[in-house]
MOPAC internal coordinates of N, CA, C and O (Angstrom, degrees):
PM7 1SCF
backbone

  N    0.0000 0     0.00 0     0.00 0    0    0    0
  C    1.4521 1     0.00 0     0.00 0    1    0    0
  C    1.5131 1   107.27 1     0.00 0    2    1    0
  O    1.2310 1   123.07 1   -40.99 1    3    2    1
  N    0.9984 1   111.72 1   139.01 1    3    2    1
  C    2.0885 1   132.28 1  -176.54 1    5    3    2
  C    1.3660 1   100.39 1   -77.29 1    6    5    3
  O    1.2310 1   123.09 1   -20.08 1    7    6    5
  N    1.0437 1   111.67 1   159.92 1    7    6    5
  C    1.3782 1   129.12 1   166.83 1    9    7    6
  C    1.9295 1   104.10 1   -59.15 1   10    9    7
  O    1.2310 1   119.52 1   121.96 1   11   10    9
  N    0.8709 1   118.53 1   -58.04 1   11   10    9
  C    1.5452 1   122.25 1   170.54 1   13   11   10
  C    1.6252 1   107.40 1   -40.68 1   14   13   11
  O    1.2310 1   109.87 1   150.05 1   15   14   13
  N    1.3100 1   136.62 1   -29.95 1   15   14   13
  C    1.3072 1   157.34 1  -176.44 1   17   15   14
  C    1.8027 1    99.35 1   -71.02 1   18   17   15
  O    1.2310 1   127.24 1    96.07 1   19   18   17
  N    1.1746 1   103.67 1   -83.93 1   19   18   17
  C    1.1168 1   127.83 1   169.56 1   21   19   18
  C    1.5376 1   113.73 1   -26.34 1   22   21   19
  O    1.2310 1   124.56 1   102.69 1   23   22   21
  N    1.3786 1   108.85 1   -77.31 1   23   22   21
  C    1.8356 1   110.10 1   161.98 1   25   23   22
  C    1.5423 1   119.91 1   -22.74 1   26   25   23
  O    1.2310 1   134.57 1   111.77 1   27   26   25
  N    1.6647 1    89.42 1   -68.23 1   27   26   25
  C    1.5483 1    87.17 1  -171.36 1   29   27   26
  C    1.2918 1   115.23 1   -70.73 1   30   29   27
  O    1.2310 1   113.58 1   178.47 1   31   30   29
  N    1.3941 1   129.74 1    -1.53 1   31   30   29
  C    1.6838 1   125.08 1  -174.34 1   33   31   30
  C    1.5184 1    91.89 1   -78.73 1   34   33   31
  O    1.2310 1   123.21 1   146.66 1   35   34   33
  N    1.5382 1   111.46 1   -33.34 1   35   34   33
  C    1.6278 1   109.02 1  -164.74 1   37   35   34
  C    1.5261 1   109.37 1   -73.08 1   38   37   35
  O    1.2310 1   128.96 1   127.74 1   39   38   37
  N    1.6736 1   100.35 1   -52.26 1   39   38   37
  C    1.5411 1    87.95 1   170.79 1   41   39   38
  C    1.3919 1   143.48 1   -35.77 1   42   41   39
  O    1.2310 1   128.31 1   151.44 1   43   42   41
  N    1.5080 1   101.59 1   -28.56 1   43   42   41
  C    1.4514 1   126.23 1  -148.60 1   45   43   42
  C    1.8821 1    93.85 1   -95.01 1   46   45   43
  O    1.2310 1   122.07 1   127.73 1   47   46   45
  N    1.2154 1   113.65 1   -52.27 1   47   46   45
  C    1.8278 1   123.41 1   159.52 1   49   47   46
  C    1.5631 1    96.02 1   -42.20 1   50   49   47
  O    1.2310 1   129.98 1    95.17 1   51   50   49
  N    1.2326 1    98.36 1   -84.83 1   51   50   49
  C    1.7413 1   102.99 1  -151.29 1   53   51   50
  C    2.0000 1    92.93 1   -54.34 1   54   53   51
  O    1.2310 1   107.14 1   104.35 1   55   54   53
  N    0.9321 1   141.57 1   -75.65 1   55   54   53
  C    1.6645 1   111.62 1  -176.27 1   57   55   54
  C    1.8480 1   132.36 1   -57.22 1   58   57   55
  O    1.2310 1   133.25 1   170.58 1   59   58   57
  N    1.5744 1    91.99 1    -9.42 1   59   58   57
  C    2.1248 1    70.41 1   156.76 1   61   59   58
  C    1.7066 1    95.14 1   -87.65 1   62   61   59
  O    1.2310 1   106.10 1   164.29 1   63   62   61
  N    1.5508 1   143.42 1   -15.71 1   63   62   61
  C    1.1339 1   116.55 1  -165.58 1   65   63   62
  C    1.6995 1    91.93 1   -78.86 1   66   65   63
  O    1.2310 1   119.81 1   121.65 1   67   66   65
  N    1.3681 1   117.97 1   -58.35 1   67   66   65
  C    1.2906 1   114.11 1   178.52 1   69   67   66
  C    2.1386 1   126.12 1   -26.39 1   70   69   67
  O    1.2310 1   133.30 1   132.38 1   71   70   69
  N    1.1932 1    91.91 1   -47.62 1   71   70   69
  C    1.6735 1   102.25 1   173.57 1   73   71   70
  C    1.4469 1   104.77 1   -72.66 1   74   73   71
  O    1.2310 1   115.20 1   170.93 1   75   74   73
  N    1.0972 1   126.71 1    -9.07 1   75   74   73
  C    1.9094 1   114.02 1  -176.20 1   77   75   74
  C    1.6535 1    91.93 1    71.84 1   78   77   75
  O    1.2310 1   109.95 1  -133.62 1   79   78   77
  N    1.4524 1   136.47 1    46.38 1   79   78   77
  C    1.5793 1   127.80 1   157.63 1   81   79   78
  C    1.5662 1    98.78 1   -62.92 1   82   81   79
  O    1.2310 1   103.63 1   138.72 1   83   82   81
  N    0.6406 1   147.73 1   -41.28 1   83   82   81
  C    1.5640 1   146.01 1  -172.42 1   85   83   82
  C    1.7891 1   112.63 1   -67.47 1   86   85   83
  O    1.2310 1   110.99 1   -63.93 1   87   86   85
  N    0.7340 1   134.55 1   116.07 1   87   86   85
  C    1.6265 1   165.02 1   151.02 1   89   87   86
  C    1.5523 1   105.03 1   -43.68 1   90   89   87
  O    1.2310 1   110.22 1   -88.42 1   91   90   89
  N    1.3228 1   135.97 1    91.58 1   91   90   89
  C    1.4746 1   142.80 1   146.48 1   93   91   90
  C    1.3358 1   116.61 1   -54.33 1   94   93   91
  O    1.2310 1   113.22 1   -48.85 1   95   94   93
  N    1.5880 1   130.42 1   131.15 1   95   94   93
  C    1.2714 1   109.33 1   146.93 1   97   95   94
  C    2.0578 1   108.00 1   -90.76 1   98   97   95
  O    1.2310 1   141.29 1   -22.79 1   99   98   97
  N    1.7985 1    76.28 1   157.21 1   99   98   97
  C    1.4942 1    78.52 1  -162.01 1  101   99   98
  C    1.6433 1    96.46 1  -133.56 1  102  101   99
  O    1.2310 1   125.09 1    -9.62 1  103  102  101
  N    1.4206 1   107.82 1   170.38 1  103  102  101
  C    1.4170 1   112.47 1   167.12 1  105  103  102
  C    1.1945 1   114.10 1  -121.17 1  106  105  103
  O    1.2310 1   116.06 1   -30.43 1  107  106  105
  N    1.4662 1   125.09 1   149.57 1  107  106  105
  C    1.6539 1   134.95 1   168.95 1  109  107  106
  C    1.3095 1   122.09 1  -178.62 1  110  109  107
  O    1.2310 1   134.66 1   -11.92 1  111  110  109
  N    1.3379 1    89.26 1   168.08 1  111  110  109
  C    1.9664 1    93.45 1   176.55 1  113  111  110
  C    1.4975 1   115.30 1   -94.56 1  114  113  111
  O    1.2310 1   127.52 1   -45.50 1  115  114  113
  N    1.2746 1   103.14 1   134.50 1  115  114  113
  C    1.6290 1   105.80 1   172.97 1  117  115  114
  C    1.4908 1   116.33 1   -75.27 1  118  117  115
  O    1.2310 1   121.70 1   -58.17 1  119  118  117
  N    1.3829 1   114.35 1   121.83 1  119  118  117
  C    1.4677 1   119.76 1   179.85 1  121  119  118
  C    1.5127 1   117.03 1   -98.78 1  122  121  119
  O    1.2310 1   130.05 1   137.10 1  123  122  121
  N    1.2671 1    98.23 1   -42.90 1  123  122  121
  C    1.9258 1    92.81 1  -168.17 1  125  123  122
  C    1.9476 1    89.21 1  -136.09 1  126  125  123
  O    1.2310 1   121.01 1   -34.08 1  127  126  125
  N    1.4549 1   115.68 1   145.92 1  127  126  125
  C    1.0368 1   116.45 1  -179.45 1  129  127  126
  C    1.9180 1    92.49 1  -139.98 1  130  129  127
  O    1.2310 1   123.69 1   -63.76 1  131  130  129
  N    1.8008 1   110.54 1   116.24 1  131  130  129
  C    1.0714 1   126.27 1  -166.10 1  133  131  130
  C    1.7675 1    97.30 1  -104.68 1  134  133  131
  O    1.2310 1   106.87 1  -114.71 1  135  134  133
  N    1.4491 1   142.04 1    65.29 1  135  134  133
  C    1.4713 1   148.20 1  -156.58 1  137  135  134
  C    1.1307 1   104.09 1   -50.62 1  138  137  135
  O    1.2310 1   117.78 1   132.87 1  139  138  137
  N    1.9828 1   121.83 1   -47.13 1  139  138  137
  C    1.5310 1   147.18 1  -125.80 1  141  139  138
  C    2.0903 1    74.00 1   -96.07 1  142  141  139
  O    1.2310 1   113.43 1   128.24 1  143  142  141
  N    0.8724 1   130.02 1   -51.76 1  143  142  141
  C    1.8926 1   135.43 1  -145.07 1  145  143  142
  C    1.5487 1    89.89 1  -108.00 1  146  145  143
  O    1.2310 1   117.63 1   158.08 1  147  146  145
  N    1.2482 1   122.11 1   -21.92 1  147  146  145
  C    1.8609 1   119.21 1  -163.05 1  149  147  146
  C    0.8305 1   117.82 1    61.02 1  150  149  147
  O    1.2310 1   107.98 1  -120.28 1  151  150  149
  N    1.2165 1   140.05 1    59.72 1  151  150  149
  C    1.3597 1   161.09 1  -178.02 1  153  151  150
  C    1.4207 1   141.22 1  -129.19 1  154  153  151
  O    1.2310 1   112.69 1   -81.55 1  155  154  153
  N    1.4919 1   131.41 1    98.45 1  155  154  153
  C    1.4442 1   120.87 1   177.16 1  157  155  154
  C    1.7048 1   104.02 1  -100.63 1  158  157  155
  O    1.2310 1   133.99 1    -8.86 1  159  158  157
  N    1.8113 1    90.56 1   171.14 1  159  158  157
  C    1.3599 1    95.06 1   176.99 1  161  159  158
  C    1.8345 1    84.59 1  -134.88 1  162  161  159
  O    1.2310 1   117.27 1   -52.83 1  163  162  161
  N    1.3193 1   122.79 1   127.17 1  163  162  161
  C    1.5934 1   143.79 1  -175.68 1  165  163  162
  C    1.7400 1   108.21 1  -118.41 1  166  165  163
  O    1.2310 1   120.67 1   -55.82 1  167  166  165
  N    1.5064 1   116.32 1   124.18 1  167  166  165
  C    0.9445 1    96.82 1   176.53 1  169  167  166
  C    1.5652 1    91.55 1   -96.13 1  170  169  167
  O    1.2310 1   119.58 1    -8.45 1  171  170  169
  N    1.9313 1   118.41 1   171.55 1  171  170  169
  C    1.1618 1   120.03 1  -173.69 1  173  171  170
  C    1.5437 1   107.78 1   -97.90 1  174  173  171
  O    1.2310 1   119.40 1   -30.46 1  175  174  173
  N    1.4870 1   118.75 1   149.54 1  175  174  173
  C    1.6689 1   107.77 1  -162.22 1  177  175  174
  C    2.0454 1    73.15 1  -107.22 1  178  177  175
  O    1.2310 1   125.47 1   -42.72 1  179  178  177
  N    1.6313 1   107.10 1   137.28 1  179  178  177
  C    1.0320 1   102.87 1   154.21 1  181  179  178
  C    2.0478 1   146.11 1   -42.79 1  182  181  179
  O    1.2310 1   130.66 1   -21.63 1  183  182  181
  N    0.8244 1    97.04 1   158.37 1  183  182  181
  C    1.8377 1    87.10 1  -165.86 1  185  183  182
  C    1.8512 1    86.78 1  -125.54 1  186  185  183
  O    1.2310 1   122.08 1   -52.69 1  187  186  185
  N    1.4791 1   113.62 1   127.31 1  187  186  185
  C    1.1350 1   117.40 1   179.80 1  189  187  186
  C    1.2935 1   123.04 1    49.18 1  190  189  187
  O    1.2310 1   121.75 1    -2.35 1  191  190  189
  N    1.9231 1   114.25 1   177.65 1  191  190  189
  C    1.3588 1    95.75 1   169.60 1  193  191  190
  C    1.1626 1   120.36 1  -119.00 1  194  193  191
  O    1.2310 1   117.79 1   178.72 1  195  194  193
  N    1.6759 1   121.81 1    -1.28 1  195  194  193
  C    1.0058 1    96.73 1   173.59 1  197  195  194
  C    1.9425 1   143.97 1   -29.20 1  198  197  195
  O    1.2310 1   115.63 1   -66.91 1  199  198  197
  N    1.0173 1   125.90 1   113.09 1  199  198  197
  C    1.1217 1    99.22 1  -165.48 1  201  199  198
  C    1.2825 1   146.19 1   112.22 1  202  201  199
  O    1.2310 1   127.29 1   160.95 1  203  202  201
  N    2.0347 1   103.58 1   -19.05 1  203  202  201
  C    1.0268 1   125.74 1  -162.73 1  205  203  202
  C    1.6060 1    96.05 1   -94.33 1  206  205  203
  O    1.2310 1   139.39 1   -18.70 1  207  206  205
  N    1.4668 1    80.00 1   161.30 1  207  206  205
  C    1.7568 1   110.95 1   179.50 1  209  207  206
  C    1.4800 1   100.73 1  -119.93 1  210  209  207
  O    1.2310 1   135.79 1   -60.87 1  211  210  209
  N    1.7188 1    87.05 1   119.13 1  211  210  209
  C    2.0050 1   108.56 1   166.05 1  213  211  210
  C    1.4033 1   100.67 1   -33.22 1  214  213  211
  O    1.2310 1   131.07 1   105.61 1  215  214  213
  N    1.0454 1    96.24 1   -74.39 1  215  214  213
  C    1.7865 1   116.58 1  -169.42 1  217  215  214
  C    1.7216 1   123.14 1   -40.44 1  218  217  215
  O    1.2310 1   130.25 1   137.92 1  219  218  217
  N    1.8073 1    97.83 1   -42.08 1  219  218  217
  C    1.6758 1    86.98 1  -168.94 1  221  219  218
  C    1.8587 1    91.53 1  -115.30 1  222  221  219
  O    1.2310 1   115.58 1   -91.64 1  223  222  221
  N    1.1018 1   126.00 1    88.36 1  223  222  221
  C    1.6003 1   115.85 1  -170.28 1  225  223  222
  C    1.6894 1    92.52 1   -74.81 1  226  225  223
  O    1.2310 1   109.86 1   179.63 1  227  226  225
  N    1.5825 1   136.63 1    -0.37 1  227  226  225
  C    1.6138 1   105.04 1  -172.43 1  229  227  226
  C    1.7609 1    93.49 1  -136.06 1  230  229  227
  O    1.2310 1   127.84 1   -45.35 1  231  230  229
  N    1.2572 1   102.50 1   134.65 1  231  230  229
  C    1.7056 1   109.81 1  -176.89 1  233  231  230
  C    1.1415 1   107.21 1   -34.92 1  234  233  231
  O    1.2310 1   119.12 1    34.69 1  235  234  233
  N    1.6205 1   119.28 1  -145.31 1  235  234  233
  C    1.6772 1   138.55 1  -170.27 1  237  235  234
  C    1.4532 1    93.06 1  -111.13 1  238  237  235
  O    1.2310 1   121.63 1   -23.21 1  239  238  237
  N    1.0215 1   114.48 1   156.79 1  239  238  237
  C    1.2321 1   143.86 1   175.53 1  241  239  238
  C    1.3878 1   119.33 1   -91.97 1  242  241  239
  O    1.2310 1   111.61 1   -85.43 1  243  242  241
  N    1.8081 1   133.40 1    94.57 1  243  242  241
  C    0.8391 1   157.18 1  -162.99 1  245  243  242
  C    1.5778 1   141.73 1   -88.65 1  246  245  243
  O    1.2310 1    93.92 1   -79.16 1  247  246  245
  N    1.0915 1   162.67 1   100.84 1  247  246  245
  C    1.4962 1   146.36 1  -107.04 1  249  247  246
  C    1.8174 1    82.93 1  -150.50 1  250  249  247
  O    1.2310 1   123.36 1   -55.80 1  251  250  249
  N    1.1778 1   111.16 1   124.20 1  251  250  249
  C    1.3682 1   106.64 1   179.12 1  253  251  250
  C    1.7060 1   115.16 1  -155.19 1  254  253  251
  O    1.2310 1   117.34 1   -58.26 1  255  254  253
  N    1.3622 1   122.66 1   121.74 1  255  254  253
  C    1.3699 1   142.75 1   168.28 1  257  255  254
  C    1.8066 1   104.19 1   -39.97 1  258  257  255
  O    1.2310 1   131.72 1   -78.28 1  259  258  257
  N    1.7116 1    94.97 1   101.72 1  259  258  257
  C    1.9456 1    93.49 1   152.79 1  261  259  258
  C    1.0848 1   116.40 1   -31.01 1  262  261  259
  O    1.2310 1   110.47 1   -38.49 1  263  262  261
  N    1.1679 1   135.51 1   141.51 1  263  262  261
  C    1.6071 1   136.12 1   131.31 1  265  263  262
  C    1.6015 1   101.71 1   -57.40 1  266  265  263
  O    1.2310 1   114.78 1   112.73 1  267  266  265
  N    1.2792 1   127.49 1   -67.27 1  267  266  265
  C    1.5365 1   121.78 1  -172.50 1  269  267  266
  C    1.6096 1   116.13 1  -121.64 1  270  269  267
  O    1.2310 1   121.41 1   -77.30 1  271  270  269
  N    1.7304 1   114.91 1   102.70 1  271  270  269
  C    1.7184 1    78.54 1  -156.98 1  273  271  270
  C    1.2266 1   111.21 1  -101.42 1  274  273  271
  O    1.2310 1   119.26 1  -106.19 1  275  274  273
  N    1.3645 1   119.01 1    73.81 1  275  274  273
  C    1.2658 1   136.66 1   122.67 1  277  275  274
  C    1.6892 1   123.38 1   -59.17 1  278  277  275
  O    1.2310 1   121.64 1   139.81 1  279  278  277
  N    1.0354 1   114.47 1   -40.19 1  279  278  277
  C    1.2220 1   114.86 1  -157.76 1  281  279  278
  C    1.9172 1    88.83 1   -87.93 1  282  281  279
  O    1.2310 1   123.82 1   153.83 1  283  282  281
  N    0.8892 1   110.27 1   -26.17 1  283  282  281
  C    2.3245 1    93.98 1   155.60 1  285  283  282
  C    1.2454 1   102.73 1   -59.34 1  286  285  283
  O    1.2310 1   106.00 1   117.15 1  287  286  285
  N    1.0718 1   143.59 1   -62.85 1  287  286  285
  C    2.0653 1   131.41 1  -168.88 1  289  287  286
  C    1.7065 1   109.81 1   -21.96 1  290  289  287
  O    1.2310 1   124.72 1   148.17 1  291  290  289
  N    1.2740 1   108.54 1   -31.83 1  291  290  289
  C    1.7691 1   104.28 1  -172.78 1  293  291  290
  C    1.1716 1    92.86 1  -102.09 1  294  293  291
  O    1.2310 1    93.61 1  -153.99 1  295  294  293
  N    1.3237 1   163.06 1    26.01 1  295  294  293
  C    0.9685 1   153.62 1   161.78 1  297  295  294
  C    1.8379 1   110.23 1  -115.25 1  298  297  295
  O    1.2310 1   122.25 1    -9.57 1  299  298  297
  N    1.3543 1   113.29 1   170.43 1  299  298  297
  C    1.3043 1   122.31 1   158.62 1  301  299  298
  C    1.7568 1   113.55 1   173.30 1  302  301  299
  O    1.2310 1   127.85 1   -36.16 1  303  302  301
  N    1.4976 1   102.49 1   143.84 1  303  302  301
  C    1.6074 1   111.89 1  -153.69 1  305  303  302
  C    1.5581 1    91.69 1   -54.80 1  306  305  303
  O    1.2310 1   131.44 1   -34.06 1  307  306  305
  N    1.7489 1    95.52 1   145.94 1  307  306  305
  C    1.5958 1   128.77 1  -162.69 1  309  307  306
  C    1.2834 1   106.79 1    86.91 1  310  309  307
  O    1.2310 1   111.45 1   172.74 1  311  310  309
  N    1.0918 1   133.71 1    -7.26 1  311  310  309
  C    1.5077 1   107.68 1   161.37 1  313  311  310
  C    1.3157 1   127.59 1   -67.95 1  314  313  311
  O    1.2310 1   120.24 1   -12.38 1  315  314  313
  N    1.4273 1   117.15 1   167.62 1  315  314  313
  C    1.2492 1   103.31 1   157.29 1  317  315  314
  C    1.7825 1   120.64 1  -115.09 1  318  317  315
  O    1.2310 1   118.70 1    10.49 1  319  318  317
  N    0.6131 1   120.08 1  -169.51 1  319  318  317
  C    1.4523 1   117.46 1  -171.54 1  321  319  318
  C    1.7398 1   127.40 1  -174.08 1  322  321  319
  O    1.2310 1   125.05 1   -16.76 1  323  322  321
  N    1.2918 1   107.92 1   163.24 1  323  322  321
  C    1.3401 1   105.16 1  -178.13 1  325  323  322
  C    1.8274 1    94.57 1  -107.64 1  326  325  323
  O    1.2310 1   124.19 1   -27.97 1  327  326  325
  N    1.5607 1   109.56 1   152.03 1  327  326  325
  C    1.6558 1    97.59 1   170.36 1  329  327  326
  C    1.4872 1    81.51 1  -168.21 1  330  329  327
  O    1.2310 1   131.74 1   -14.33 1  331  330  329
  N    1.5084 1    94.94 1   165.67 1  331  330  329
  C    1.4632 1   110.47 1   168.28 1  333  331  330
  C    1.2803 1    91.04 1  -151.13 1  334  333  331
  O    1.2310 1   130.26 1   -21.32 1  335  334  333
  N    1.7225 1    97.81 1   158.68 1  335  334  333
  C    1.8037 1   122.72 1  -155.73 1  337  335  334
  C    1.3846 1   111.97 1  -156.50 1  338  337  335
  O    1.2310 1   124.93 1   -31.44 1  339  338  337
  N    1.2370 1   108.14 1   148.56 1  339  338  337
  C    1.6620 1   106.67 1  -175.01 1  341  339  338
  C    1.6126 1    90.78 1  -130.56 1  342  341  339
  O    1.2310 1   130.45 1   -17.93 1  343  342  341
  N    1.6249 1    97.45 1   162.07 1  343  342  341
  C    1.7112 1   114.80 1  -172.46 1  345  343  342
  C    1.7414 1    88.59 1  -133.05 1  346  345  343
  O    1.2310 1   139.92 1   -56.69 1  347  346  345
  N    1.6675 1    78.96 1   123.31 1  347  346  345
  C    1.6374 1    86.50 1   165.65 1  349  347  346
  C    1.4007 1   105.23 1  -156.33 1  350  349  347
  O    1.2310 1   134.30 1   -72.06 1  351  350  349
  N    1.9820 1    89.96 1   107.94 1  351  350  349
  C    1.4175 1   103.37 1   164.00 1  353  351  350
  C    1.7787 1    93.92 1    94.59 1  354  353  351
  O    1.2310 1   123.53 1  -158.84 1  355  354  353
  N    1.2590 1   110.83 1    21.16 1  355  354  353
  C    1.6417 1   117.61 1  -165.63 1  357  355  354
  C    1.5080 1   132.80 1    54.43 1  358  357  355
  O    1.2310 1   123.63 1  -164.47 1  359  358  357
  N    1.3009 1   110.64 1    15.53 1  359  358  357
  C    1.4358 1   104.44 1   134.45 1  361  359  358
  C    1.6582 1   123.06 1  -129.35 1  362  361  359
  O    1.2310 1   134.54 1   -28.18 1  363  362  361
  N    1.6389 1    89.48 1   151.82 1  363  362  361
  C    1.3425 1   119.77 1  -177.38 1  365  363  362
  C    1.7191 1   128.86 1   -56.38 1  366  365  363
  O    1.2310 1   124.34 1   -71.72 1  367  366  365
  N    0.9462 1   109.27 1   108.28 1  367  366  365
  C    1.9975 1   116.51 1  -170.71 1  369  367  366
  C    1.5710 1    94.43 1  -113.53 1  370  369  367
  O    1.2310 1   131.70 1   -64.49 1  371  370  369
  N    1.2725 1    95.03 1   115.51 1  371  370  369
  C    1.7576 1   121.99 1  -174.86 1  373  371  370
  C    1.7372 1    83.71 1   -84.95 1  374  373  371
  O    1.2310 1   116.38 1   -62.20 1  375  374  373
  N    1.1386 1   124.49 1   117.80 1  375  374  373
  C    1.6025 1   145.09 1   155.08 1  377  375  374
  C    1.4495 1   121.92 1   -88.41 1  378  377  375
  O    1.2310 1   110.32 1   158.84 1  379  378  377
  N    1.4872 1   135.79 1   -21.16 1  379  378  377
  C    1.0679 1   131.31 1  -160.64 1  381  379  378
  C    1.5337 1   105.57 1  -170.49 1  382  381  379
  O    1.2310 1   114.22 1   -74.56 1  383  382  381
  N    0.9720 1   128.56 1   105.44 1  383  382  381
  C    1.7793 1   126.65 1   177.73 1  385  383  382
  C    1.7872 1    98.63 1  -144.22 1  386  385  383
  O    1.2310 1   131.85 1   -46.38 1  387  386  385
  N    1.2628 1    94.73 1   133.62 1  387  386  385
  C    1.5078 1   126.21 1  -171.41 1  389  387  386
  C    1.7077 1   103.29 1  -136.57 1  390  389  387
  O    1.2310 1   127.94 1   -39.32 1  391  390  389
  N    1.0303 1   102.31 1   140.68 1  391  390  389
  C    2.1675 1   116.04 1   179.72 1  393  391  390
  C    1.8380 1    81.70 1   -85.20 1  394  393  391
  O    1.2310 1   119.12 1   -23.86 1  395  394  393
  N    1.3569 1   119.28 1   156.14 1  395  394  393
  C    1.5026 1   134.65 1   169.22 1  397  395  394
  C    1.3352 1    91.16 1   -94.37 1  398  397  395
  O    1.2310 1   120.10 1   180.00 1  399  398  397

């Protein structure tokens, strides 16, 4: 492979990392569950501490598009949950949500 090869493999990495193509699992509490639009809003429960702040112990608060919204029926705000989500183009596509 050429240097021209090479470039474009990088380009091609660095913009799915740039778009959020990659899927986190994550943790949070469910706050608002919108059924009618398919829509939750999860806040994120911090993960470890490196890093952590006394002050703010729970991430940002997040608004994110079902993929299928079926998968809200097992849920409802105060839970907590495991999910992972992808951003493309700045909004949020819920891929995976499970109740803990």
């Amino acid at each position: 492979m050429g240097t021209t090869g090479f470039i474009y493999a990088g380009a091609a990495a660095l913009s799915m990392l740039a778009t959020g193509a990659f899927a986190d699992d994550l943790t949070g509490m469910v706050t608002r569950i919108d059924r009618l639009n398919g829509t939750i809003s999860i806040q994120q429960t911090q993960k470890g501490t490196v890093g952590a702040s006394a002050g703010s112990p729970a991430g940002a608060l997040q608004e994110y598009k079902a993929k299928d919204a079926a998968m809200l029926d097992a849920v409802h705000a105060g839970d907590r949950v495991n999910y992972s989500a992808t951003d493309n183009n700045g909004t949020g596509t819920l891929t995976k949500l499970q109740k803990q």
